[in-house]
C-alpha positions in Angstrom: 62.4 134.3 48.4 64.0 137.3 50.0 62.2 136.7 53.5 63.5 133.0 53.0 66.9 133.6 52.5 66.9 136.4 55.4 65.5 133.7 57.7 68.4 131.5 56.5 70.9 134.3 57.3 69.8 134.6 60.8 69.5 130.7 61.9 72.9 130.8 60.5 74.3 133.8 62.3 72.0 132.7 65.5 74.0 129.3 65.5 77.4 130.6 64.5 76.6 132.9 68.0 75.5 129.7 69.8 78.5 127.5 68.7 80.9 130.4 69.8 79.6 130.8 73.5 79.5 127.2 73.7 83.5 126.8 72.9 83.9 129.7 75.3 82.3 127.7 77.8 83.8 124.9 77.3 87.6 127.0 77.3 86.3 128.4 80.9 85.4 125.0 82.1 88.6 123.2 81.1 90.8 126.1 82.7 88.8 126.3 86.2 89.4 122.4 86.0 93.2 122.3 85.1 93.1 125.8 88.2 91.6 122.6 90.6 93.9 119.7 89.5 96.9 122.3 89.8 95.5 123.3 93.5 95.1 119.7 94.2 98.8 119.1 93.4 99.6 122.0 95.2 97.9 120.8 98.6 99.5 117.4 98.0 102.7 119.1 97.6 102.3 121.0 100.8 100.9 118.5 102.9 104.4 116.2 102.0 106.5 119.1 102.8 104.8 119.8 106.1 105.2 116.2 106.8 109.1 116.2 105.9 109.5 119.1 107.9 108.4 117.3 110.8 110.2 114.1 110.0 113.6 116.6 110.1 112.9 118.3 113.6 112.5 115.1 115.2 115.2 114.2 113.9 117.1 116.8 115.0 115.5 117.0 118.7 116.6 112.8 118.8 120.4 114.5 117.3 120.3 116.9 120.2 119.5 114.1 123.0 122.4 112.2 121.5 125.0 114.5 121.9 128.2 114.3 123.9 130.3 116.2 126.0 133.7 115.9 124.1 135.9 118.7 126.7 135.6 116.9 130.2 138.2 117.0 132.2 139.5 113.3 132.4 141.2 112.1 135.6 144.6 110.5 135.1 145.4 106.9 136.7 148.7 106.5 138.0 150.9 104.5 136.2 151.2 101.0 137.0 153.9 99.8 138.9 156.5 98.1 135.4 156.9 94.8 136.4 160.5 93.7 136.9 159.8 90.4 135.3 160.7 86.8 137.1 162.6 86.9 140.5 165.8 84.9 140.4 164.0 82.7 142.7 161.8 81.6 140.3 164.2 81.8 137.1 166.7 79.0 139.3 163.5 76.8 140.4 163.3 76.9 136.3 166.3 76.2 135.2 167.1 73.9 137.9 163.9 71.6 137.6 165.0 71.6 133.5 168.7 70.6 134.3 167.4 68.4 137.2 164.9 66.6 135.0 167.8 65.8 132.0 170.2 64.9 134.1 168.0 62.6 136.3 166.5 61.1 133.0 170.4 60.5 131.5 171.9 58.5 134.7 169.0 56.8 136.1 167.8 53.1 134.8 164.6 54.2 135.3 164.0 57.2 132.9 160.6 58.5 133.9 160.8 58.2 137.9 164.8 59.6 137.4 163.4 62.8 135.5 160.8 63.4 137.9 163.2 62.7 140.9 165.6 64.8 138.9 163.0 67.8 138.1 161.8 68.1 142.2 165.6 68.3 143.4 166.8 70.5 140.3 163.8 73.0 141.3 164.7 73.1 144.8 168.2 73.8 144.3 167.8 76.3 141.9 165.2 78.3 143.9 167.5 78.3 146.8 170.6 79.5 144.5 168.0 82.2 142.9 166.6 83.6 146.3 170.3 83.8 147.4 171.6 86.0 144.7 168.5 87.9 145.2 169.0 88.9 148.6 172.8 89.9 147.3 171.1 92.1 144.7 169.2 93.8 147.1 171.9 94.3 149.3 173.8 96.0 146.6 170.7 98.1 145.4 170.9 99.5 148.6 174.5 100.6 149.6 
Protein backbone atom coordinates (compact mmCIF):
# COMPACT_ATOMS: atom_id res chain seq x y z
CA UNK A 1 0.00 0.00 0.00
CA UNK A 2 2.94 2.33 0.56
CA UNK A 3 4.37 1.74 -3.03
CA UNK A 4 0.67 2.43 -4.13
CA UNK A 5 0.14 5.54 -2.60
CA UNK A 6 3.91 6.78 -3.62
CA UNK A 7 2.94 5.97 -7.25
CA UNK A 8 -0.26 8.15 -6.60
CA UNK A 9 1.93 10.92 -5.20
CA UNK A 10 4.05 11.15 -8.21
CA UNK A 11 1.24 10.86 -11.19
CA UNK A 12 -0.10 13.62 -9.17
CA UNK A 13 2.96 15.75 -8.79
CA UNK A 14 3.92 14.58 -12.55
CA UNK A 15 0.58 16.23 -13.77
CA UNK A 16 0.41 19.20 -11.41
CA UNK A 17 4.15 19.73 -13.36
CA UNK A 18 2.46 19.08 -16.75
CA UNK A 19 -0.64 21.32 -16.14
CA UNK A 20 1.81 24.21 -15.03
CA UNK A 21 4.08 24.28 -18.27
CA UNK A 22 1.08 23.97 -20.19
CA UNK A 23 -0.54 27.43 -18.76
CA UNK A 24 2.91 28.79 -19.16
CA UNK A 25 2.74 28.00 -22.62
CA UNK A 26 -0.34 29.03 -23.24
CA UNK A 27 0.62 32.76 -21.29
CA UNK A 28 3.77 32.84 -23.83
CA UNK A 29 1.60 32.16 -26.72
CA UNK A 30 -1.21 34.59 -26.05
CA UNK A 31 1.51 37.45 -25.33
CA UNK A 32 3.70 36.75 -28.66
CA UNK A 33 0.12 36.93 -30.26
CA UNK A 34 -1.25 40.24 -28.68
CA UNK A 35 3.18 41.46 -29.51
CA UNK A 36 1.82 40.61 -33.40
CA UNK A 37 -1.69 42.09 -33.38
CA UNK A 38 -0.04 45.26 -31.62
CA UNK A 39 2.83 45.32 -34.54
CA UNK A 40 0.12 44.81 -36.98
CA UNK A 41 -1.64 47.97 -35.67
CA UNK A 42 1.49 49.58 -35.56
CA UNK A 43 2.37 49.08 -39.40
CA UNK A 44 -1.19 50.11 -40.20
CA UNK A 45 -0.68 53.09 -38.22
CA UNK A 46 2.47 53.97 -40.00
CA UNK A 47 1.63 53.14 -43.37
CA UNK A 48 -1.62 55.88 -42.81
CA UNK A 49 0.71 58.32 -41.56
CA UNK A 50 3.20 57.98 -44.33
CA UNK A 51 0.31 58.27 -46.66
CA UNK A 52 -1.00 61.56 -44.88
CA UNK A 53 2.30 62.93 -45.02
CA UNK A 54 2.34 62.67 -48.57
CA UNK A 55 -1.23 63.88 -49.07
CA UNK A 56 0.13 67.24 -47.08
CA UNK A 57 3.42 67.91 -49.28
CA UNK A 58 1.40 67.85 -52.33
CA UNK A 59 -0.62 69.90 -51.03
CA UNK A 60 1.66 72.25 -50.14
CA UNK A 61 3.94 72.00 -53.46
CA UNK A 62 0.08 72.71 -55.37
CA UNK A 63 0.00 75.87 -52.37
CA UNK A 64 3.37 76.99 -53.57
CA UNK A 65 2.37 76.92 -57.50
CA UNK A 66 -0.62 79.03 -56.42
CA UNK A 67 0.95 81.75 -55.00
CA UNK A 68 0.89 85.41 -56.00
CA UNK A 69 2.93 88.22 -56.21
CA UNK A 70 1.02 90.80 -53.91
CA UNK A 71 4.14 93.94 -54.17
CA UNK A 72 4.22 94.73 -57.98
CA UNK A 73 4.57 97.86 -58.98
CA UNK A 74 1.11 98.76 -60.64
CA UNK A 75 1.14 101.36 -63.53
CA UNK A 76 -1.28 104.29 -63.02
CA UNK A 77 -3.87 105.26 -65.94
CA UNK A 78 -4.40 108.69 -66.36
CA UNK A 79 -7.42 110.06 -65.32
CA UNK A 80 -10.12 110.26 -67.66
CA UNK A 81 -10.98 113.36 -69.09
CA UNK A 82 -14.62 114.48 -66.43
CA UNK A 83 -17.13 114.93 -68.82
CA UNK A 84 -18.69 118.41 -68.86
CA UNK A 85 -22.17 116.92 -69.36
CA UNK A 86 -24.63 118.00 -72.47
CA UNK A 87 -23.45 120.96 -74.75
CA UNK A 88 -25.97 123.80 -74.81
CA UNK A 89 -26.49 122.72 -78.29
CA UNK A 90 -28.00 119.74 -77.39
CA UNK A 91 -29.79 120.87 -74.08
CA UNK A 92 -31.79 123.75 -76.65
CA UNK A 93 -32.45 120.98 -79.45
CA UNK A 94 -34.15 119.35 -76.09
CA UNK A 95 -35.96 121.77 -74.69
CA UNK A 96 -36.96 123.22 -77.94
CA UNK A 97 -38.22 119.93 -79.64
CA UNK A 98 -40.34 119.64 -75.93
CA UNK A 99 -41.73 123.24 -76.13
CA UNK A 100 -42.06 122.77 -80.05
CA UNK A 101 -43.99 119.63 -79.71
CA UNK A 102 -46.66 121.28 -76.90
CA UNK A 103 -47.06 124.15 -78.49
CA UNK A 104 -47.56 122.58 -81.98
CA UNK A 105 -49.98 119.94 -80.35
CA UNK A 106 -52.10 123.04 -78.52
CA UNK A 107 -52.72 125.33 -81.76
CA UNK A 108 -52.96 122.96 -84.49
CA UNK A 109 -56.40 121.07 -85.54
CA UNK A 110 -54.47 118.33 -86.25
CA UNK A 111 -52.83 117.28 -82.87
CA UNK A 112 -50.40 114.50 -83.93
CA UNK A 113 -48.94 116.06 -87.36
CA UNK A 114 -48.89 119.68 -85.22
CA UNK A 115 -46.67 118.06 -82.41
CA UNK A 116 -44.47 116.47 -84.71
CA UNK A 117 -44.31 119.67 -86.98
CA UNK A 118 -43.98 121.36 -83.72
CA UNK A 119 -41.09 118.92 -82.22
CA UNK A 120 -38.70 119.27 -85.71
CA UNK A 121 -38.92 123.22 -85.62
CA UNK A 122 -38.67 123.48 -81.71
CA UNK A 123 -35.36 121.23 -81.97
CA UNK A 124 -33.99 123.26 -84.62
CA UNK A 125 -34.43 126.43 -83.04
CA UNK A 126 -33.22 125.42 -79.86
CA UNK A 127 -29.98 123.78 -81.16
CA UNK A 128 -29.27 127.01 -83.00
CA UNK A 129 -29.95 129.18 -79.66
CA UNK A 130 -27.76 126.41 -77.71
CA UNK A 131 -24.63 126.39 -80.20
CA UNK A 132 -24.85 130.26 -80.05
CA UNK A 133 -24.49 130.76 -76.34
CA UNK A 134 -21.94 128.20 -76.58
CA UNK A 135 -19.59 129.85 -78.85
CA UNK A 136 -20.25 133.13 -76.26
CA UNK A 137 -19.13 130.83 -73.49
CA UNK A 138 -16.11 129.93 -75.06
CA UNK A 139 -15.42 133.27 -75.94
CA UNK A 140 -15.58 134.28 -72.44
CA UNK A 141 -13.51 131.20 -71.13
CA UNK A 142 -10.93 132.54 -73.07
CA UNK A 143 -10.45 136.34 -72.46
Amino acid sequence: MKSLSIILLVFVFGACQKQQNEEISRAKQASIDSMKTEINRQKVIDSMKLEMAKIEEKEEKERAQHVTVVNQPVAVAAAPAKKKGWSGAAKGAVIGAGVGAATGAIVSKKKGQGAVIGGIVGAGVGAGTGAIIDDSTKNKDKK
